[in-house]
C-alpha positions in Angstrom: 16.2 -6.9 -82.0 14.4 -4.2 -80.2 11.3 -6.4 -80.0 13.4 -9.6 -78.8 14.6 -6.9 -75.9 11.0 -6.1 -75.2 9.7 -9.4 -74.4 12.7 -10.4 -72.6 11.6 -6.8 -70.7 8.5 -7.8 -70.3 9.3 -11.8 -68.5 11.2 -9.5 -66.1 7.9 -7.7 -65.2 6.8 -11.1 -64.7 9.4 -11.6 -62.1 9.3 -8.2 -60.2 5.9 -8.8 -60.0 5.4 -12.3 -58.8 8.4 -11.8 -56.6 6.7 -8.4 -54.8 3.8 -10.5 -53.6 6.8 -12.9 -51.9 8.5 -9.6 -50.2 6.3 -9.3 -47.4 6.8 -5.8 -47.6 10.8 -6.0 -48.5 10.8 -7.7 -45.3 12.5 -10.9 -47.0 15.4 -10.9 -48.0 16.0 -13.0 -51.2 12.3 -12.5 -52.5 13.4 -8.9 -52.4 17.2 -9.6 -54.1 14.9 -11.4 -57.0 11.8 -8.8 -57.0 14.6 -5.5 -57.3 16.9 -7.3 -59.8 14.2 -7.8 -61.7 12.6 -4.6 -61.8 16.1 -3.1 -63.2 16.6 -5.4 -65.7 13.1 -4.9 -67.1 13.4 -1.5 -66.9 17.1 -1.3 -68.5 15.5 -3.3 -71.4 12.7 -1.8 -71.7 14.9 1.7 -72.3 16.6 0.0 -75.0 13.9 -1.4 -76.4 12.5 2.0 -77.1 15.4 3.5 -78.6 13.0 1.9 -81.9 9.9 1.2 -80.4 7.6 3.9 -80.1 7.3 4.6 -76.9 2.9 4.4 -76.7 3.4 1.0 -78.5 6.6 -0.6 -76.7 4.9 0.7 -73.4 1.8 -0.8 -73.8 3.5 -4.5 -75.4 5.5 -4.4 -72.2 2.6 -3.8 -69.8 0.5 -6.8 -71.4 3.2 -8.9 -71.3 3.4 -8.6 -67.4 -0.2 -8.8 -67.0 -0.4 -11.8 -69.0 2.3 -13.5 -67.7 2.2 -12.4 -64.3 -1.9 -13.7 -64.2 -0.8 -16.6 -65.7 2.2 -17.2 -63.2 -0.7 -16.7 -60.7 -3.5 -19.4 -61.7 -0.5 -22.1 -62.9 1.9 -21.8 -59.7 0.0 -19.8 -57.0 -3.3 -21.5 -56.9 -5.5 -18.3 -58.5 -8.4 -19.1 -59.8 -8.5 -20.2 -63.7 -11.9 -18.8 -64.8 -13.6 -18.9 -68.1 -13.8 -15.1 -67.8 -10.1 -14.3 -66.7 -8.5 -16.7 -69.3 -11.0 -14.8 -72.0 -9.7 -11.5 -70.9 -6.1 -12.3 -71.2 -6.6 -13.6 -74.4 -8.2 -10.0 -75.4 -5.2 -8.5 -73.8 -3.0 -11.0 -76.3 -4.7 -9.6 -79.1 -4.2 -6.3 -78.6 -0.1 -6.9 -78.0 -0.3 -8.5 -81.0 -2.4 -5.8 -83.2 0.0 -3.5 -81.6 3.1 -5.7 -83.0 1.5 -5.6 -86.2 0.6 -2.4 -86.5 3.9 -0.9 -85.5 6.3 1.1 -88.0 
């Protein structure tokens, strides 16, 4: 369960993330609502995910998840630029959540 919490954490990060670049500074309102409620519900999740998850491991899952999804979130919906380069770096990033998953006691 505590690994279902993490990645649930972690498409939060997605949404504080991709929401903070829609703030203009907090100067927004809703963007902001979004950007905030995300933040504490990836953060409350991410505190009960580690209750089992050691912390170097469920720390580091969490953080590729948001940079994965949030980069992704970027080139699909925000018009970044979809490289050979960046879509070969996220998929190193994916393998190290993954050895990290599998690794994990």
């Amino acid at each position: 369960m505590s690994w279902v919490l993490l990645a649930i954490a972690g498409a939060f990060e997605v949404v504080w993330a991709v929401g903070l670049s829609c703030t203009q500074g907090f100067t927004k309102l809703v963007p902001s609502l979004i950007t905030v409620t995300g933040l504490i519900a990836s953060m409350i999740l991410l505190a009960a995910a580690l209750s089992t998850i050691p912390v170097s491991t469920g720390y580091a899952v969490w953080v590729g998840i948001g940079a994965v999804g949030t980069a992704g979130v970027g080139m699909v919906a925000l018009d970044e630029p979809v490289t050979v380069t960046r879509i070969a770096c996220l998929a190193l990033i994916v393998g190290g959540i993954v050895g990290l998953k599998l690794a994990a006691h």
